[in-house]
N, CA, C and O atoms as a GROMACS GRO file, in nm:
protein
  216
    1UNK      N    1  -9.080  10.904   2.414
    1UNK     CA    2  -9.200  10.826   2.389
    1UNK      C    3  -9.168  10.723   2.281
    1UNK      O    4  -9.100  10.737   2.179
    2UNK      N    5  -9.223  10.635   2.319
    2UNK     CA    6  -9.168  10.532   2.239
    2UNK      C    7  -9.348  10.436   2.177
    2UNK      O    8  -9.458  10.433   2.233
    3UNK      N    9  -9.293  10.365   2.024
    3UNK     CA   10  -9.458  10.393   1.985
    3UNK      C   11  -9.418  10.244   1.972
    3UNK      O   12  -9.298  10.223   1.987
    4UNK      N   13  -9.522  10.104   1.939
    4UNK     CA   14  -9.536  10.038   1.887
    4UNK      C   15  -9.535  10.028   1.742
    4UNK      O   16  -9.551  10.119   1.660
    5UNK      N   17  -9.509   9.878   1.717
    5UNK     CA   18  -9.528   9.898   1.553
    5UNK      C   19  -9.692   9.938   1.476
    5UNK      O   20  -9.716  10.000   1.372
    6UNK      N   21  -9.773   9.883   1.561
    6UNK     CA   22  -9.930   9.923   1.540
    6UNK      C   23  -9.943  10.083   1.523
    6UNK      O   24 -10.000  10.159   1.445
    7UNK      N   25  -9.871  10.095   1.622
    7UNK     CA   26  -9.916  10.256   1.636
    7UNK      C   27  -9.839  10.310   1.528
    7UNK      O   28  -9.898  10.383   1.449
    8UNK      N   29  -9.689  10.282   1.510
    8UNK     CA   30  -9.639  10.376   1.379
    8UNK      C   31  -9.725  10.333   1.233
    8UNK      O   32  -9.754  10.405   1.137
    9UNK      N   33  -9.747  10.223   1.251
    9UNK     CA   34  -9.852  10.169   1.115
    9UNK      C   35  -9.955  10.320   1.103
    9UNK      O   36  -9.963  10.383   0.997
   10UNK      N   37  -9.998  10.344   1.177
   10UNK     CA   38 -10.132  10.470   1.219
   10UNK      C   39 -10.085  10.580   1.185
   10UNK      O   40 -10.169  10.641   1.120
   11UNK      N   41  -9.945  10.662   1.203
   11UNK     CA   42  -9.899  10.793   1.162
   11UNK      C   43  -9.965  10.794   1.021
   11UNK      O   44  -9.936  10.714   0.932
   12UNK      N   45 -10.068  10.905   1.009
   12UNK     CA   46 -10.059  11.002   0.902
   12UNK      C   47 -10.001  11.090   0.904
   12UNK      O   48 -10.012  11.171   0.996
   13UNK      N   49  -9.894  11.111   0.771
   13UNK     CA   50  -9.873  11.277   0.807
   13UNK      C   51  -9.911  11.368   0.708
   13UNK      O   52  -9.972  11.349   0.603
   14UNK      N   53  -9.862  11.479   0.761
   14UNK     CA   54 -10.027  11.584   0.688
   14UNK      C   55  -9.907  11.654   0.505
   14UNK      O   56  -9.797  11.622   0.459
   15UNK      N   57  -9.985  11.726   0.477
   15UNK     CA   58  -9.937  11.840   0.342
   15UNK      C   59  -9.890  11.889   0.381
   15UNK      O   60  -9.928  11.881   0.497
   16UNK      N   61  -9.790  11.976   0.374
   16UNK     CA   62  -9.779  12.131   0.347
   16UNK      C   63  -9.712  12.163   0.235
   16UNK      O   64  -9.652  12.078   0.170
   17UNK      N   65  -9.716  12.292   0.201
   17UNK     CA   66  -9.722  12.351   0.071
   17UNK      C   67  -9.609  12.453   0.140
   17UNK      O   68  -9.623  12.529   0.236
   18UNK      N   69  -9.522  12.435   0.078
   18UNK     CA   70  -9.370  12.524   0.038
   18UNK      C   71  -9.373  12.644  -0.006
   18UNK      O   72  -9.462  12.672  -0.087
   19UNK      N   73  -9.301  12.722   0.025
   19UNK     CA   74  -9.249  12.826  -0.088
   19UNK      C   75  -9.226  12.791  -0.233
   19UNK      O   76  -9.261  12.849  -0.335
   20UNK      N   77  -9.154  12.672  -0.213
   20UNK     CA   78  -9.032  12.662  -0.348
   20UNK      C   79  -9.224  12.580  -0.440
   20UNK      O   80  -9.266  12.633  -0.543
   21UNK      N   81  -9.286  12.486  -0.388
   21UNK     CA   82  -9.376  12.428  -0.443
   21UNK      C   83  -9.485  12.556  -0.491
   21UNK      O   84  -9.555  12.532  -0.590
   22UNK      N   85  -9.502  12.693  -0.424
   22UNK     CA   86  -9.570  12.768  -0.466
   22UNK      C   87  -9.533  12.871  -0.534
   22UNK      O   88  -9.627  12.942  -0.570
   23UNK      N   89  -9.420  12.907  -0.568
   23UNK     CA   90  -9.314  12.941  -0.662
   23UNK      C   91  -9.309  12.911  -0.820
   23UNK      O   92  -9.315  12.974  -0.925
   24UNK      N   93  -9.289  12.734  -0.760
   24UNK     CA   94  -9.281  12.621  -0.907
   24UNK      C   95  -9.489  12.652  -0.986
   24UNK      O   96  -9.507  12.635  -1.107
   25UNK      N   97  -9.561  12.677  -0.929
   25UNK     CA   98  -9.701  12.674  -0.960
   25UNK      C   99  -9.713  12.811  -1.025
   25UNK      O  100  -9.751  12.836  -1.139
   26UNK      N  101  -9.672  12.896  -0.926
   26UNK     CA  102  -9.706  13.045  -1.009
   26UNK      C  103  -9.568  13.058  -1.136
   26UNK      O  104  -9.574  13.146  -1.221
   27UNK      N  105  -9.478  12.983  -1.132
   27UNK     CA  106  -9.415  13.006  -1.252
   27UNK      C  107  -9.470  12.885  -1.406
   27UNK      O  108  -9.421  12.888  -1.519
   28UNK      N  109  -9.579  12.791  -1.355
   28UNK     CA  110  -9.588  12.730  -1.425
   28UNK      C  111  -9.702  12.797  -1.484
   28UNK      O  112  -9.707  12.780  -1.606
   29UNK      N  113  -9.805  12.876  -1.429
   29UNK     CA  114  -9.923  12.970  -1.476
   29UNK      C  115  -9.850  13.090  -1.537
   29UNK      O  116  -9.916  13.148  -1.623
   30UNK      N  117  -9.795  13.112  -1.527
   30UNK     CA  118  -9.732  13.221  -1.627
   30UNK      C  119  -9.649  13.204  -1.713
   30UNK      O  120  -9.603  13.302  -1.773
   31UNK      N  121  -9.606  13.071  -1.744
   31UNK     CA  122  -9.536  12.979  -1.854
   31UNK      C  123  -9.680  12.973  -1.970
   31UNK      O  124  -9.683  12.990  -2.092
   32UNK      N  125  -9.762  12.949  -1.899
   32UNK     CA  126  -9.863  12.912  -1.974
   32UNK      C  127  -9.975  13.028  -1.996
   32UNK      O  128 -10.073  12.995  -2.063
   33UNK      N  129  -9.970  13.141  -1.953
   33UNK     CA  130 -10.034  13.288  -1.993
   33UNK      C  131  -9.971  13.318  -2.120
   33UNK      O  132 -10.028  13.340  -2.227
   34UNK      N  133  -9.822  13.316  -2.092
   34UNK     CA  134  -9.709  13.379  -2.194
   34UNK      C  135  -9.720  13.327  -2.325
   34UNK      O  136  -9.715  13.407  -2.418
   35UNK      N  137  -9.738  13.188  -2.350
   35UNK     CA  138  -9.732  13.070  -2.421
   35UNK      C  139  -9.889  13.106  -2.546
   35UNK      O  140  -9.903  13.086  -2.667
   36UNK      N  141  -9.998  13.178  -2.419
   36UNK     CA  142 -10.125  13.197  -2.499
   36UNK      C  143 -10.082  13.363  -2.522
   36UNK      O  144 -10.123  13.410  -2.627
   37UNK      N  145 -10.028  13.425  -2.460
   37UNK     CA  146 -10.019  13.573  -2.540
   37UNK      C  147  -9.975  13.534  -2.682
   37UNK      O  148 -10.055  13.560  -2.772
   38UNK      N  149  -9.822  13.456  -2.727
   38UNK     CA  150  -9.774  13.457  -2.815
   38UNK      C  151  -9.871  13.385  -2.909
   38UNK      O  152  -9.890  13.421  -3.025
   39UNK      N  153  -9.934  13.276  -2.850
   39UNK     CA  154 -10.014  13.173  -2.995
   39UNK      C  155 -10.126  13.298  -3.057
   39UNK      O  156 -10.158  13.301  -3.176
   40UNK      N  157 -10.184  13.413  -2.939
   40UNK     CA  158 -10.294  13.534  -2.971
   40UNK      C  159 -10.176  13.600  -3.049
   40UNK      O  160 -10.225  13.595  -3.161
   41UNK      N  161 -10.090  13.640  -3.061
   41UNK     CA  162 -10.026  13.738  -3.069
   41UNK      C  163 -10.004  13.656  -3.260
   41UNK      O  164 -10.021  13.729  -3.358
   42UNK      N  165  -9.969  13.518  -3.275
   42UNK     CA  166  -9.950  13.508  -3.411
   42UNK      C  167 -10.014  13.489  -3.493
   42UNK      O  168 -10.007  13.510  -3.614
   43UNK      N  169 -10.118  13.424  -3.392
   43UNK     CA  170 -10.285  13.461  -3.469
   43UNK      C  171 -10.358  13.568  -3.529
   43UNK      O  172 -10.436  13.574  -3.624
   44UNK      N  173 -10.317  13.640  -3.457
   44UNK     CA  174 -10.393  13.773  -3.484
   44UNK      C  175 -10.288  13.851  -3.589
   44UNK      O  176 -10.335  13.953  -3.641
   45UNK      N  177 -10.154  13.813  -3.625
   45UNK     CA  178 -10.057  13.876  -3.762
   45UNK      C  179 -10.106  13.794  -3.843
   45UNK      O  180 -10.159  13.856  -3.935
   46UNK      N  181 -10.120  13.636  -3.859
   46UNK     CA  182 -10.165  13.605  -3.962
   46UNK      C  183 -10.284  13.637  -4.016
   46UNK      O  184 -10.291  13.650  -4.138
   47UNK      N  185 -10.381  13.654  -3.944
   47UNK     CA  186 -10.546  13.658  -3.973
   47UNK      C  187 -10.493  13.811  -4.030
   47UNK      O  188 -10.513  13.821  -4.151
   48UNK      N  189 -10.431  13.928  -3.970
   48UNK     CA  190 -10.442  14.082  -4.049
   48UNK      C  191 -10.355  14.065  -4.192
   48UNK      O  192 -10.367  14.148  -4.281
   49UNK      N  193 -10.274  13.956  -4.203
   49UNK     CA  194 -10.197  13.972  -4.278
   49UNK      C  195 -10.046  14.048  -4.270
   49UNK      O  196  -9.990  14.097  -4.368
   50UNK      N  197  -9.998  14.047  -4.145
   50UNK     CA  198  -9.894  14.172  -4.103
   50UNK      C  199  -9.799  14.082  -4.049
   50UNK      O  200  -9.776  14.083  -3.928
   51UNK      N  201  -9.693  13.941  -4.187
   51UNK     CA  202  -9.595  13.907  -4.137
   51UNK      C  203  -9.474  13.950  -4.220
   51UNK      O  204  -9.483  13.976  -4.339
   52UNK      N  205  -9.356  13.956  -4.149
   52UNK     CA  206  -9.219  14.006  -4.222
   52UNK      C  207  -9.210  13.858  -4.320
   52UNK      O  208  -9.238  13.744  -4.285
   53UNK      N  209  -9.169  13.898  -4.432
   53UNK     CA  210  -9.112  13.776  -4.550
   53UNK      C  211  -8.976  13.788  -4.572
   53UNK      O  212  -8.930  13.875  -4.646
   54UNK      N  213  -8.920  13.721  -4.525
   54UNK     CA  214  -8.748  13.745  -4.543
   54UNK      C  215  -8.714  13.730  -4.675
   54UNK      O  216  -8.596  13.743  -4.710
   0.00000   0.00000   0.00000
């Protein structure tokens, strides 16, 4: 089948969504869970007062 130039002008082509693209997403949400455990995690030693002083 052979298309005109009009007609290839017209191809949309569609999304799809990958492995590797849904992979890269759930590792970027848990980059950023981890990121808020630690900022809770130093927050909450400074506010008790419970840091090592070298």
């Amino acid at each position: 089948m052979e298309l005109k130039k009009e007609e290839l002008m017209n191809i949309v082509g569609g999304f799809s969504i990958t492995a590797s693209f849904i992979s890269a997403v759930a590792k970027g949400i848990n980059s950023i869970l981890e990121l808020g455990r630690s900022l809770g995690t130093a927050i909450r030693r400074i506010a008790g007062n419970s840091i090592c002083s070298i």
